[in-house]
C-alpha positions as CSV (number, residue, x, y, z in Angstrom):
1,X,28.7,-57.2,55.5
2,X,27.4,-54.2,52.9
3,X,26.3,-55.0,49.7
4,X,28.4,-55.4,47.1
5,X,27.6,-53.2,44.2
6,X,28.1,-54.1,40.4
7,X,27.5,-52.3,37.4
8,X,27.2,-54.7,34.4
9,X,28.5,-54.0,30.6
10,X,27.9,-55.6,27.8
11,X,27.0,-54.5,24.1
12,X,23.9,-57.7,23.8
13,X,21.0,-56.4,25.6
14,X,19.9,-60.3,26.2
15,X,22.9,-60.5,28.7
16,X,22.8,-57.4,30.7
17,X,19.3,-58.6,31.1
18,X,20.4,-62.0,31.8
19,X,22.9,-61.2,33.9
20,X,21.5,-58.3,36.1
21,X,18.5,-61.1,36.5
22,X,21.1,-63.5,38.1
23,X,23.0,-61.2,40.3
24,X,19.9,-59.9,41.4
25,X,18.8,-63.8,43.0
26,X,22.2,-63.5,45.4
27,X,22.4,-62.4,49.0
28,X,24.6,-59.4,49.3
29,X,25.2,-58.5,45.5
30,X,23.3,-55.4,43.9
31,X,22.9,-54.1,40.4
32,X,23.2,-50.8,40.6
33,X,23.7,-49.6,36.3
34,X,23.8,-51.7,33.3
35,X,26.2,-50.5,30.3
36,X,25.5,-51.1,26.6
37,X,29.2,-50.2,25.8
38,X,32.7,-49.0,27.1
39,X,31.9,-45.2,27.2
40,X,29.2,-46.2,28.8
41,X,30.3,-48.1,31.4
42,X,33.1,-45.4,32.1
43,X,30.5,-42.4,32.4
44,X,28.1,-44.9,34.7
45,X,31.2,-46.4,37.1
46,X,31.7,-42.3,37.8
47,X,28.3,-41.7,38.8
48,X,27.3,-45.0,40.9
49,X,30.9,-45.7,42.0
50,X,30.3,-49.9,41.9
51,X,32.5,-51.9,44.2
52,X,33.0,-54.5,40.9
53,X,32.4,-53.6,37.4
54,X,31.5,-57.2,35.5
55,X,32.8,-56.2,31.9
56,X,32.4,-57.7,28.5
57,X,35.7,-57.0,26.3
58,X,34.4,-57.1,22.7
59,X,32.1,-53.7,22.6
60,X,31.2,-51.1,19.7
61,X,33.1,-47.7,20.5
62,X,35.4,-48.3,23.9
63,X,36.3,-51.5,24.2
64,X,36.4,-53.4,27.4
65,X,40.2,-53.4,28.1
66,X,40.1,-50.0,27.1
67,X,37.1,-49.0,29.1
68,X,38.7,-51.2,32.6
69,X,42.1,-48.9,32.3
70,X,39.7,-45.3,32.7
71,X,38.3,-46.8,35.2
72,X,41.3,-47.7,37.2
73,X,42.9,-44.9,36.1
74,X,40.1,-42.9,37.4
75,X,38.7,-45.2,40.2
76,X,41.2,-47.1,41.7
77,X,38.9,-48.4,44.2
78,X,36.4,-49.6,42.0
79,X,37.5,-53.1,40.8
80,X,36.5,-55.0,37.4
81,X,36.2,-58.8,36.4
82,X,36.4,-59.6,33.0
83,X,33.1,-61.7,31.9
84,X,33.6,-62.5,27.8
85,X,33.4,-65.3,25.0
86,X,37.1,-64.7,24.6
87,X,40.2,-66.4,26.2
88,X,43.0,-65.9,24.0
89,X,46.2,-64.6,24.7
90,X,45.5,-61.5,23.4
91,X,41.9,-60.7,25.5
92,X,43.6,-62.4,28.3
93,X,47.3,-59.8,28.6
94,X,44.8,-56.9,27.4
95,X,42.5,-57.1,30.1
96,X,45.2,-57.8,33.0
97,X,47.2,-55.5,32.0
98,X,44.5,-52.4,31.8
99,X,43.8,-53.4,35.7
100,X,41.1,-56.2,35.6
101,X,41.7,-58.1,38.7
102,X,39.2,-61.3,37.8
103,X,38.8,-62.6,34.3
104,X,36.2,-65.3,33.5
105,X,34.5,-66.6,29.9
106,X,30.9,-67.0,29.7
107,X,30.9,-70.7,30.4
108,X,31.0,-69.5,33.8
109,X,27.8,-70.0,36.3
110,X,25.6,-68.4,38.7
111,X,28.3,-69.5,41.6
112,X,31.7,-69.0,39.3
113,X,30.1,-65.5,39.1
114,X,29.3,-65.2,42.7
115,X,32.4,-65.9,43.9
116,X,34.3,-63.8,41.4
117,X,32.3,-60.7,42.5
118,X,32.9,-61.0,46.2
119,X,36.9,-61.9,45.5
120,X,36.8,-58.5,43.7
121,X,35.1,-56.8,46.4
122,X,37.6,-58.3,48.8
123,X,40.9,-57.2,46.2
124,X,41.2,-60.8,45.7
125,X,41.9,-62.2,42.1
126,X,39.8,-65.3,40.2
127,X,40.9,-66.1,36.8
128,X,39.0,-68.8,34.9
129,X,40.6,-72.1,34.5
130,X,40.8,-71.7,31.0
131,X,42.6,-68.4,31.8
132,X,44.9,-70.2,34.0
133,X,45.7,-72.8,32.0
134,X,46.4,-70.1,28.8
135,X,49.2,-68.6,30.9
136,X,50.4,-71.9,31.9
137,X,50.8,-72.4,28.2
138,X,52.6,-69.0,27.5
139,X,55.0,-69.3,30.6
140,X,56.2,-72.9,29.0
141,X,56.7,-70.9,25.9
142,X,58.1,-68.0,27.5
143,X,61.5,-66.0,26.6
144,X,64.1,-67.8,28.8
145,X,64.3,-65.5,31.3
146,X,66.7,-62.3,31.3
147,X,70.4,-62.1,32.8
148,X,69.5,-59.0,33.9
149,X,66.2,-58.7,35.6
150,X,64.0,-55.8,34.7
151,X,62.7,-52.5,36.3
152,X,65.6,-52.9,38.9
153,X,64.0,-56.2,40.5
154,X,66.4,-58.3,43.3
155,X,66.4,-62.2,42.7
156,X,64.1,-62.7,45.7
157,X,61.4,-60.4,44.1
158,X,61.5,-61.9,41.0
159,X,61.8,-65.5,43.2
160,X,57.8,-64.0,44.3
161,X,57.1,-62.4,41.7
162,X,57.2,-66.1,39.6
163,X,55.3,-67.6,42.6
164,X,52.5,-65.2,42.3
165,X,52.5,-65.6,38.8
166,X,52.0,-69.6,40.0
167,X,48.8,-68.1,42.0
168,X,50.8,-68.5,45.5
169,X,48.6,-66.4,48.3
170,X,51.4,-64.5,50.4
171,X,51.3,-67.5,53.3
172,X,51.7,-69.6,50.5
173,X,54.7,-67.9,49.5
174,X,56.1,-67.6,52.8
175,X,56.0,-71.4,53.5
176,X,57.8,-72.2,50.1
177,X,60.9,-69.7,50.7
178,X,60.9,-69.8,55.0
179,X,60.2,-66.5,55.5
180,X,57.2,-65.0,57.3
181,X,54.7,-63.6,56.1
182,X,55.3,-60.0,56.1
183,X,58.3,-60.2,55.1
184,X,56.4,-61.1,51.9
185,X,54.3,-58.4,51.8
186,X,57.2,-55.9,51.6
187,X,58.4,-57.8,49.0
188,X,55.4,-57.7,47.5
189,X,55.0,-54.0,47.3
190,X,58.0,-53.3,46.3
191,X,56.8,-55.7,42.9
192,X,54.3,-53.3,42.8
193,X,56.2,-50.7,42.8
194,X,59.1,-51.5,40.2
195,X,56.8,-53.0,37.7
196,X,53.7,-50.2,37.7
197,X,51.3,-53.4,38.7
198,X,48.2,-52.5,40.6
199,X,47.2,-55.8,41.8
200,X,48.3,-59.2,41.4
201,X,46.5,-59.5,38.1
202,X,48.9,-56.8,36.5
203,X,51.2,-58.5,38.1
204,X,51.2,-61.9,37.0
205,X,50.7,-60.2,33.6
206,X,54.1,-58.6,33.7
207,X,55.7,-61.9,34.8
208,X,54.7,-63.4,31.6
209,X,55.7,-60.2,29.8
210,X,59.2,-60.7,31.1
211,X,59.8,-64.0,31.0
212,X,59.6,-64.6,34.9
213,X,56.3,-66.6,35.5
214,X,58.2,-69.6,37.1
């Protein structure tokens, strides 16, 4: 397997340092730019094109949601995991919903980071545990869900669409409703499709959104 190659921002010098340091100890990852900011970390993603971007959220000038959706926007194949102090509500819906597909807080170690970086690299989410449990807590204090469901989605979407927001994998999914499991993936995309979602992440963001995380 390539490397996988990750451009780091973050506004504390200390980190970027610490953190290119680490990365730079495991098999199969290189640093290939370090970002003091959002603008930065835009105008560097461009010129390297990174497999992951790891990305700080609180930053002078662009912030970090903000910086993740011109990326995306721009870069679709470049992917972006959240690495911050913050795990409220707020941070958490900002960052998923501008396209970050991993989010984790800076409790997080050597092998949390690992393992984030690669999922990225594969299109695979990894959310924090405090993350997950946060949306736990804002699906149990969710709207009760609509009689009408949204952006033109059928029951059985919305049926995955709450099991994703659960963080089912498609087999999972499949086992839980008898169906196979392309059968989910066409459901799947068509989620995508309805609700503007990029990847899961955005996904499960919306589910909350609407009231439709489980």
């Amino acid at each position: 397997m390539s490397q996988v190659r990750v451009l780091i921002a973050d506004d504390q010098r200390v980190v970027r340092e610490g953190l290119a340091t680490i990365l730079g100890t495991l098999p199969g990852v290189a640093v290939v730019a370090t970002a003091a900011d959002g603008t930065q970390a835009v105008r560097l993603a461009g010129e390297h094109r990174p497999d992951v971007v790891l990305m700080d959220l609180r930053m002078p000038g662009l912030d970090g949601a903000a910086a993740t959706a011109e990326i995306r926007a721009g870069l679709p194949e470049v992917q972006v995991v959240v690495l911050t102090t913050y795990a409220d509500d707020e941070s958490i819906f900002a960052a998923l919903d501008a396209g970050a597909i991993g989010y984790l807080t800076k409790d997080a170690g050597r092998e949390d980071i690992r393992r984030a970086i690669e999922a990225a690299a594969a299109g695979q989410a990894v959310l924090d545990g405090t993350v997950q449990a946060r949306l736990v807590a804002a699906a149990r204090t969710r709207p009760v869900r609509p009689a009408a469901l949204p952006d033109g989605l059928t029951e059985r979407e919305a049926e995955v669409l709450g099991l994703i927001a659960q963080g089912c994998t498609n087999a999972e999914i499949a086992r839980r409703l008898f169906v196979t499991e392309a059968t989910v993936k066409t459901h799947v995309n068509h989620i995508f499709a309805k609700t503007m979602s990029r990847d899961r992440a955005q996904a499960v963001a919306y589910a909350h959104r609407h009231g439709l995380a489980g």
